[in-house]
C-alpha positions in Angstrom: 91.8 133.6 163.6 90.9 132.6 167.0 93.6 131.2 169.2 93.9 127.9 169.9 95.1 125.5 172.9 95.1 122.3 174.3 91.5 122.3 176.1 90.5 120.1 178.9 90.0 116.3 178.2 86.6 116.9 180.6 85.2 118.0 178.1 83.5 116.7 174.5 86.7 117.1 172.9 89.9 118.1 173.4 89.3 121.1 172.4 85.8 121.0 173.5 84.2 122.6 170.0 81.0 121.8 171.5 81.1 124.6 173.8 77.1 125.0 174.5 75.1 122.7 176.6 72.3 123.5 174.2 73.9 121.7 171.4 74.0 118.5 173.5 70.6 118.5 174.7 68.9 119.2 171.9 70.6 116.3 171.1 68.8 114.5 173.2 65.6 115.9 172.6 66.1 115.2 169.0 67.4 111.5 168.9 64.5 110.2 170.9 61.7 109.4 167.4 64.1 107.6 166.1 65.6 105.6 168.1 62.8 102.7 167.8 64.8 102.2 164.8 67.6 100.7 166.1 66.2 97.2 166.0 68.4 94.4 164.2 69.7 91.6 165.8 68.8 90.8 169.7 72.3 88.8 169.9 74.1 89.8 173.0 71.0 92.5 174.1 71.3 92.5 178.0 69.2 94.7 180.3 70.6 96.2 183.6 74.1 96.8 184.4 77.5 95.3 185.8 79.5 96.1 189.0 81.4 94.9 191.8 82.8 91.4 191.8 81.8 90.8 188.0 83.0 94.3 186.6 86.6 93.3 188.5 86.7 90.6 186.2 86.2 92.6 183.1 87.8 96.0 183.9 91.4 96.8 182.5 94.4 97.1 185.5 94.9 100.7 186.2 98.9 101.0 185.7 100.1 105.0 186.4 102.3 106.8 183.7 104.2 109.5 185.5 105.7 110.7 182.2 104.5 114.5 182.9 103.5 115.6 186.4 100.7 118.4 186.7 101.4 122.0 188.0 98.0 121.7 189.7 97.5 117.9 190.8 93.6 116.9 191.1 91.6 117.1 194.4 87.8 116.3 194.9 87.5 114.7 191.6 88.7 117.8 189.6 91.2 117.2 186.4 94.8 117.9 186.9 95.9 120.9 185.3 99.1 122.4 183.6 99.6 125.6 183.5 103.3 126.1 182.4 104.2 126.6 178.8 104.9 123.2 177.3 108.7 122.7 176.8 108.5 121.5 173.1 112.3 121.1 172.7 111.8 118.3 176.1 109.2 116.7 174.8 108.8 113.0 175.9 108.7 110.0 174.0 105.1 107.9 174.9 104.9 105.4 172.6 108.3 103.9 171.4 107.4 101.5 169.0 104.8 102.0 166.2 101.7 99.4 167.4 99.6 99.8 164.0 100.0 96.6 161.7 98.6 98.7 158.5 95.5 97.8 159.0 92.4 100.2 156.7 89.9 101.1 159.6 86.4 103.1 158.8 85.7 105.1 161.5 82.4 107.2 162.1 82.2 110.2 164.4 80.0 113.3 165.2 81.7 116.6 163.5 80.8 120.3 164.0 81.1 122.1 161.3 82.4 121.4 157.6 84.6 117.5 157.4 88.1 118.0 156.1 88.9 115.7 153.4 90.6 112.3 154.6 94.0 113.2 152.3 94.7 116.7 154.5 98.4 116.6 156.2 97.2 115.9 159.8 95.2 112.2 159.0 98.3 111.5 157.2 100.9 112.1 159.9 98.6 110.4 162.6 98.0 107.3 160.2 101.7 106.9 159.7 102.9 107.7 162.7 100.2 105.3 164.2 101.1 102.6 161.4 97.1 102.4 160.1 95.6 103.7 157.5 92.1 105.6 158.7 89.2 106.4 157.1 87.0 109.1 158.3 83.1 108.9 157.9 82.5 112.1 159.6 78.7 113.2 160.0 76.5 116.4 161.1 77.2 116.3 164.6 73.2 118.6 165.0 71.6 115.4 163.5 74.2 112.3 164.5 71.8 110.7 166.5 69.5 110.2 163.8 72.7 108.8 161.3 73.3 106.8 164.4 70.0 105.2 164.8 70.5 104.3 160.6 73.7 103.0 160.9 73.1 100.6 163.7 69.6 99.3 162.2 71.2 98.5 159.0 74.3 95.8 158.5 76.7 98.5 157.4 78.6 99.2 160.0 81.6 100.6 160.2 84.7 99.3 161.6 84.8 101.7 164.6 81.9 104.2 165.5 81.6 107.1 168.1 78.8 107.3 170.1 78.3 110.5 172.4 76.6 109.9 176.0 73.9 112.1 175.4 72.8 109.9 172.4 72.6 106.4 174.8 69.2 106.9 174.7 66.1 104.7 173.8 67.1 101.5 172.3 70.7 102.5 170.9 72.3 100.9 174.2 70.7 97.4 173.1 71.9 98.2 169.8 75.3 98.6 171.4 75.4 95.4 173.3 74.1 93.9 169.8 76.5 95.4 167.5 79.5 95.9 168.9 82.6 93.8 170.3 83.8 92.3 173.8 86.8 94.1 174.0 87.6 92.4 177.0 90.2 89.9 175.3 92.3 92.8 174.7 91.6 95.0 177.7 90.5 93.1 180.9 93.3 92.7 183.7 96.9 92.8 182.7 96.0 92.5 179.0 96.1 96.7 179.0 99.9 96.5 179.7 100.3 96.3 176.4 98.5 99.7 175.8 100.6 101.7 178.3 98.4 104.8 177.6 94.9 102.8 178.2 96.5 101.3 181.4 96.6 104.9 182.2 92.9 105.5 182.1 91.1 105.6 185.5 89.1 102.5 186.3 85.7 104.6 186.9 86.0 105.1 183.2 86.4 101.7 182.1 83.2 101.2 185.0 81.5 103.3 182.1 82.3 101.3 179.4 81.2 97.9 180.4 78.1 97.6 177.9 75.6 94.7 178.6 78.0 92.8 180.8 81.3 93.1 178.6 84.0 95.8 178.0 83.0 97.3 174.8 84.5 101.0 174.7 86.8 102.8 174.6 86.1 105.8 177.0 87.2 109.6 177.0 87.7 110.0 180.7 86.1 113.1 182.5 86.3 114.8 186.0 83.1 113.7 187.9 82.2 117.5 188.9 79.2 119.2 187.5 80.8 120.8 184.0 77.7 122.8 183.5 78.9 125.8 185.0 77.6 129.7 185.6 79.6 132.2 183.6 79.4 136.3 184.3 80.8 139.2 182.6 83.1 140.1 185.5 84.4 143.2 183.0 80.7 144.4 183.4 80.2 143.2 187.3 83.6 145.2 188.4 82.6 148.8 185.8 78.8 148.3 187.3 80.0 147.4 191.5 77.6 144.9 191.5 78.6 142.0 194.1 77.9 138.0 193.1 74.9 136.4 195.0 75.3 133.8 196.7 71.8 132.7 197.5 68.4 132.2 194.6 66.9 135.4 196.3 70.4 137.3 196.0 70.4 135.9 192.3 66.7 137.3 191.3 67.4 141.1 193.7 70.4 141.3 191.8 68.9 140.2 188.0 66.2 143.0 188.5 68.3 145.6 189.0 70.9 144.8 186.5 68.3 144.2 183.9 67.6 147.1 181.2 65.4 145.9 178.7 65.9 149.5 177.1 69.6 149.6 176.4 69.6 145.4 175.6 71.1 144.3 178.5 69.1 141.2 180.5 70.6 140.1 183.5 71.1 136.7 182.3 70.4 133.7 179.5 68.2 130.6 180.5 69.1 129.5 184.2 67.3 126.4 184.3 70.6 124.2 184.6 72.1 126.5 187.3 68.8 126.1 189.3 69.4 122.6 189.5 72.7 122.8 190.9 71.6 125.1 193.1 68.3 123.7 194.5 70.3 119.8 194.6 68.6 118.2 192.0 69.5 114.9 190.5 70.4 116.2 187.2 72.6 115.0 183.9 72.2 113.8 180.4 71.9 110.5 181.2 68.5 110.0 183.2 70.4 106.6 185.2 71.3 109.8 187.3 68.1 110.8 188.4 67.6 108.3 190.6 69.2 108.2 193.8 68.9 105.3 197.4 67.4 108.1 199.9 66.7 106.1 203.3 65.0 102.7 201.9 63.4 104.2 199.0 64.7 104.5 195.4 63.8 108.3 194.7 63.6 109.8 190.8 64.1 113.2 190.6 61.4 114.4 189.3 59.5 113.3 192.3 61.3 115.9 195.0 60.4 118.9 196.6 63.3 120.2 195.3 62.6 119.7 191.3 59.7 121.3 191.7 61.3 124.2 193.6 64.3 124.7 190.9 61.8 124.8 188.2 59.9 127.6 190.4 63.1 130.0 190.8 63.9 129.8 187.1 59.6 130.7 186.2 60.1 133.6 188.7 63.2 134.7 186.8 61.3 134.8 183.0 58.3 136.3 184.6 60.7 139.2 186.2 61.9 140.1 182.7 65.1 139.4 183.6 66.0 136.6 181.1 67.0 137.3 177.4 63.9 137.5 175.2 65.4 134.9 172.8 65.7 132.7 175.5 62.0 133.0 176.2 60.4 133.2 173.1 61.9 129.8 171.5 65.2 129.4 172.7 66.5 131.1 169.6 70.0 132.3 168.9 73.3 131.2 170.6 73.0 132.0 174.5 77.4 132.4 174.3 77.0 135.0 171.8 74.4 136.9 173.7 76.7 136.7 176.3 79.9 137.7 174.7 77.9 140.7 173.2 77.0 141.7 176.8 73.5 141.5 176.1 73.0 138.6 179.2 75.5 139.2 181.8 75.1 135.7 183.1 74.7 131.9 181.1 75.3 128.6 181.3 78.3 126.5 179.7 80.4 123.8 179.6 83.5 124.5 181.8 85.7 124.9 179.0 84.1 128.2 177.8 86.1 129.5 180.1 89.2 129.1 178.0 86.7 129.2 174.2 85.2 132.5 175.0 88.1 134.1 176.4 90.7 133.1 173.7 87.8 134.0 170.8 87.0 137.4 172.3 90.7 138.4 173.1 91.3 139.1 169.4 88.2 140.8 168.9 87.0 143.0 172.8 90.1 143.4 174.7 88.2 144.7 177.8 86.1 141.4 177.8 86.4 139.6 180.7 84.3 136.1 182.1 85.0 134.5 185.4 82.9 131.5 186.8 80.9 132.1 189.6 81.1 129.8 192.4 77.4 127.5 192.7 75.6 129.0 196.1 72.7 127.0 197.8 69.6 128.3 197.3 69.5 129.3 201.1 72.9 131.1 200.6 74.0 128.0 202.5 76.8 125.4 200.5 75.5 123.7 197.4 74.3 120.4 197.4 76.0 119.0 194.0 75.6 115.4 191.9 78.4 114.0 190.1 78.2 113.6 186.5 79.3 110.3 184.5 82.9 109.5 184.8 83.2 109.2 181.2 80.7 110.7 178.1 82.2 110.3 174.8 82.7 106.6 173.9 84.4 104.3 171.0 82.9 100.9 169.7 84.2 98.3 167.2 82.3 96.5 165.2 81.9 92.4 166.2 82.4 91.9 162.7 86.1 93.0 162.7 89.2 91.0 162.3 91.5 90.7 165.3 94.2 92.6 162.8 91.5 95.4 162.9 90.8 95.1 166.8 94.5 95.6 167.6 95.3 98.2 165.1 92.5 100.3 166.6 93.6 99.5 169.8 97.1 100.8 168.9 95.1 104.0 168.0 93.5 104.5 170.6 96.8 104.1 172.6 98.6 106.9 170.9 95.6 109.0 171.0 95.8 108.5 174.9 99.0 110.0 175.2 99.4 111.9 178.4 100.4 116.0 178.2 103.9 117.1 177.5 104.5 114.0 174.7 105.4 113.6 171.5 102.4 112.0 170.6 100.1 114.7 172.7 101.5 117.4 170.3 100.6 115.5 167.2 97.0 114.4 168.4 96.1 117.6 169.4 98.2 120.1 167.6 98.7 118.5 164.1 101.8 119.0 162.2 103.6 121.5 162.8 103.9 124.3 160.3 100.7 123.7 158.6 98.2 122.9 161.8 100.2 125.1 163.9 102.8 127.8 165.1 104.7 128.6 167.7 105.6 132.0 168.8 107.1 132.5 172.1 107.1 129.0 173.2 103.4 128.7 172.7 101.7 126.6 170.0 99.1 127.9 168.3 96.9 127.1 165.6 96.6 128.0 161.9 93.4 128.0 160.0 93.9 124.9 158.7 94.5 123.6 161.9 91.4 124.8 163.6 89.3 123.2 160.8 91.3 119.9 160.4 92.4 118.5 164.1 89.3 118.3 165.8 86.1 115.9 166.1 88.4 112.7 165.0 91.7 111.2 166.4 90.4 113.6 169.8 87.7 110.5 170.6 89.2 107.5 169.8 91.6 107.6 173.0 92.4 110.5 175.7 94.5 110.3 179.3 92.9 110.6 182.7 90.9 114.3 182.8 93.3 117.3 182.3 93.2 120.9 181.5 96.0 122.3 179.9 96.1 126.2 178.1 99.5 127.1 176.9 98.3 130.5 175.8 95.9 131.1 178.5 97.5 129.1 181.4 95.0 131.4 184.1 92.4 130.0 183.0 93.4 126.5 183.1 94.0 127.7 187.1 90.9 129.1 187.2 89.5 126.1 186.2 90.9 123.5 188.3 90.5 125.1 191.2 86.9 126.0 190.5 86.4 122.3 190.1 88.2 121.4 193.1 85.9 123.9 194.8 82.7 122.4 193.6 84.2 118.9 193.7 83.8 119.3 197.8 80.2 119.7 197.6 79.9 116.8 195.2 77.9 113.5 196.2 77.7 110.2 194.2 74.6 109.0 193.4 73.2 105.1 193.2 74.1 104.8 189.9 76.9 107.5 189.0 79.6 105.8 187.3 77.5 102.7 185.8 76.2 101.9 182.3 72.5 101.1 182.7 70.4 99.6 179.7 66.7 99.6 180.7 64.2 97.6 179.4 63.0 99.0 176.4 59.1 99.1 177.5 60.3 101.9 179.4 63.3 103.9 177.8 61.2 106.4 176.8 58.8 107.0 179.6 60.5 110.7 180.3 61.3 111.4 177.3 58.7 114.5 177.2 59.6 115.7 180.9 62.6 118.1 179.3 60.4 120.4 177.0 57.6 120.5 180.0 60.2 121.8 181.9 61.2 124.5 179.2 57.4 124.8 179.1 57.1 125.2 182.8 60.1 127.7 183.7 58.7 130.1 180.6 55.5 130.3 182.0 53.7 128.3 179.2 52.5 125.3 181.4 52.3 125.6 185.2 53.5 123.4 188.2 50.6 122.0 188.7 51.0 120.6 184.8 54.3 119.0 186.4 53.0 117.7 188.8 50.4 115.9 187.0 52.8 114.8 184.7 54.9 112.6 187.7 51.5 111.2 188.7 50.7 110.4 185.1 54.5 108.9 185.0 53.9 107.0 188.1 51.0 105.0 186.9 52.1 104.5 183.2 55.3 102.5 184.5 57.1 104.8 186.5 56.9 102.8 189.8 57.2 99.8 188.0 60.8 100.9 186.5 61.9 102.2 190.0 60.8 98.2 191.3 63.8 97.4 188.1 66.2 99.9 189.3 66.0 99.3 192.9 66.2 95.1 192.3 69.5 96.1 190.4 70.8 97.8 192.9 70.4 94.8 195.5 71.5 92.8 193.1 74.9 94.8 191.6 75.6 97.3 194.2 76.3 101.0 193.0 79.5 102.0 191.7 80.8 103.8 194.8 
């Protein structure tokens, strides 16, 4: 059994299962054919986005529950961590009175693995303790883009559905705006007080959740800072002396000569999101981040010097040898397990590896040992970094539901956004206690009916401001934070970080194919030049004309900042 802990809200989950960035972009790779089938009703379709003076109107009033405070406050957008052992005889109360009316809600959500059955102890305890009675229509979170692009073509929608950033692609955001209710009536200004937990989310979040010019979601608030993160085998660094770079030729010098193709070891996985970060590319899931205001002209990232030069580094870095075959040949294989077998001594992963990896291989290689290596400039100068969205993971009800339905979801998603060190935390993400957990020493820990049954549900339907919080492996939450608050000083907003963007659908899916050039490029299968044709080709087939769109928004909205 692998150990288990509260994991950082900044992540998918709150345990962030979906520890590999591959998972989510193939994701996105995937959902794109089928998203032309998200037609249906045009009613309440709206291109473009909302900020300033109008989002005011809509947004919820940001109201501070100081119920726990953190060990490690946040600074430069990071989360706030905890790293004491929760106090579970001290626990505090966060929602008094139970909100829930009875109402039977259907609610649809991405799931990892095998769906427990909707009788198992832990829906029960969070249905009555919530006072509703849930139903969960989990589904395959590898092809839930393609269920979701079903779902929202068809009239049979469920009361509530979760819908992951990385799937707003195509035409599911006008499928959104379609389908889905103003939650505005609830939400919008003073209206949260009666949520006490959803006062508590940070306004950027809400920002994020404003949906063809209403409040439509509810949001699972993240720390801004790049989460994709460089992981090394510091075990194998300390035994072998070697020294972290800290520029791209320090990188490639030091992958050649820890590189030995003979014994298995490569010096690391697929770098091509590292090289972003390091080179200052525009870069993120959702492609409104690729364009940013630089002097009077609306630039896209795949029309900069330094695109072209990140996509260069990682070629030279498969044409060295020094990248995992399986990472070459087809992407095959897990790039964490390659890792964690010391076969690449350096990949890229969501932040909350960190914590995954360590607490899975702790029972298994006691000399294993991962730190998270600081992002360098590719001059060995500071990095330039880009936030990411504010908010990635959201929850929609359907604008067919009753009012009853409405506010018994939103009495949910209220409990689910208990803060740390509460009553209703431990439930949420712990289960019951027991059965879904045990606690030895102070520290909770999951069973194996726990680690199969409290995750990928009641974990999206309503989290507190970003936090990171390991009672087993509170060093790592430190390590964490702080690397966040570290990056989080070299981290610049973009035009349109922090805002919702649905673009006309002529155009949704004009770079759709740049990802897998990119692969195609960096592996040596296509060359620059093949990029470079590709922007010009991109230009003319409606390129400029979408960058005329964007830029008219931007007069007319104003950015988030």
């Amino acid at each position: 059994m692998t150990p288990n802990a509260a994991s950082a809200s900044s992540g998918p989950s709150r345990r962030s299962f979906l520890a590999s960035t591959a998972v989510a972009t193939a994701a996105v790779a995937g959902g794109m054919p089928l998203l032309a089938a998200c037609g249906g009703s045009q009613e309440g379709r709206k291109e473009g986005t909302t900020s300033g003076k109008d989002a005011k109107k809509l947004l919820p009033a940001f109201v501070a529950r100081n119920v726990v405070s953190p060990d490690i406050p946040s600074k430069n957008g990071s989360a706030a961590g905890f790293t004491r052992p929760l106090d579970l005889s001290t626990l505090k109360t966060a929602v008094p009175e139970k909100l829930g009316k009875g109402s039977k809600i259907k609610i649809m959500a991405p799931f990892w693995g095998t769906p427990p059955s909707n009788n198992n102890p832990y829906y029960k305890a969070m249905n009555e303790a919530i006072g509703v009675e849930v139903s969960w229509q989990n589904q395959d979170g590898n092809t839930y883009d393609e269920k979701l692009g079903a779902i929202l073509a068809s009239s049979d929608i469920p009361d509530v559905v979760v819908v992951p950033g990385w799937n707003l692609n195509g035409k599911i955001p006008s499928a959104i705006n379609a389908k889905f209710a103003d939650l505005g009536e609830y939400l919008s200004g003073d209206k949260v007080k009666d949520y006490p937990n959803l006062a508590a989310v940070p306004t950027d979040a809400w920002q994020r959740s404003i949906f063809g010019g209403q409040l439509r979601a509810i949001p699972m608030p993240a720390s801004p800072v790049v989460n994709i993160a460089p992981f090394y085998r510091k075990d194998v660094f300390d035994k072998e002396g070697y020294t972290l770079p800290t520029s791209a030729d320090e990188f490639l010098a030091w992958a050649k000569e820890a590189t030995n193709a003979k014994a298995k070891v490569w010096a690391c996985d697929d770098m091509k999101w590292l090289s972003f970060s390091v080179f200052g590319v525009l870069s993120g899931a959702d492609k409104a981040l690729w364009w940013n205001l630089e002097g009077d002209k609306l630039i896209n990232r795949i029309e900069t010097e330094a695109y072209l030069e990140a996509l260069e580094w990682t070629r030279k870095l498969y044409a060295a040898g020094v990248v995992h075959p399986d990472a070459k040949a087809a992407n095959q294989g897990v790039a964490g397990n390659r890792f964690t077998a010391g076969q690449s001594l350096v990949y890229n992963d969501d932040l909350s590896a960190l914590w995954g990896k360590t607490a899975e291989q702790r029972t298994q290689n006691k000399d294993f040992d991962m730190g998270v290596m600081d992002i360098f400039g590719h001059d060995g100068g500071d990095p330039t970094l880009w936030a990411v969205q504010p908010a990635n993971i959201f929850t929609f009800v359907n604008k067919k539901a009753s009012k009853q339905v409405v506010q018994d979801f939103l009495a949910l998603a209220n409990y689910c956004a208990s803060p740390y060190g509460t009553k209703e935390y431990m439930l949420t993400v712990y289960g019951v206690e027991g059965t879904d957990y045990t606690v030895k020493d102070g520290v909770p820990t999951k069973t194996t009916t726990g680690v199969n049954e409290v995750n990928g549900a009641f974990d999206y339907t309503g989290d507190p401001a970003a936090y990171i919080a390991h009672p087993d492996l509170p060093e790592i939450a430190k390590q964490q934070v702080e690397w966040q608050q570290r990056m989080g000083a070299f981290t610049k907003k973009s035009s349109f970080q922090g805002m919702t963007i649905t673009e006309p659908n002529r155009w949704t899916n004009l770079a759709d194919d740049f990802e897998q050039l990119e692969d195609d490029v960096v592996r040596g299968r296509k060359k620059i030049s093949d990029m470079q044709q590709a922007v010009s080709d991109w230009k003319k087939q409606g390129g400029d004309d979408l960058r005329a769109w964007y830029r008219k928004l931007l007069d007319d909205t104003g950015s988030a900042k």
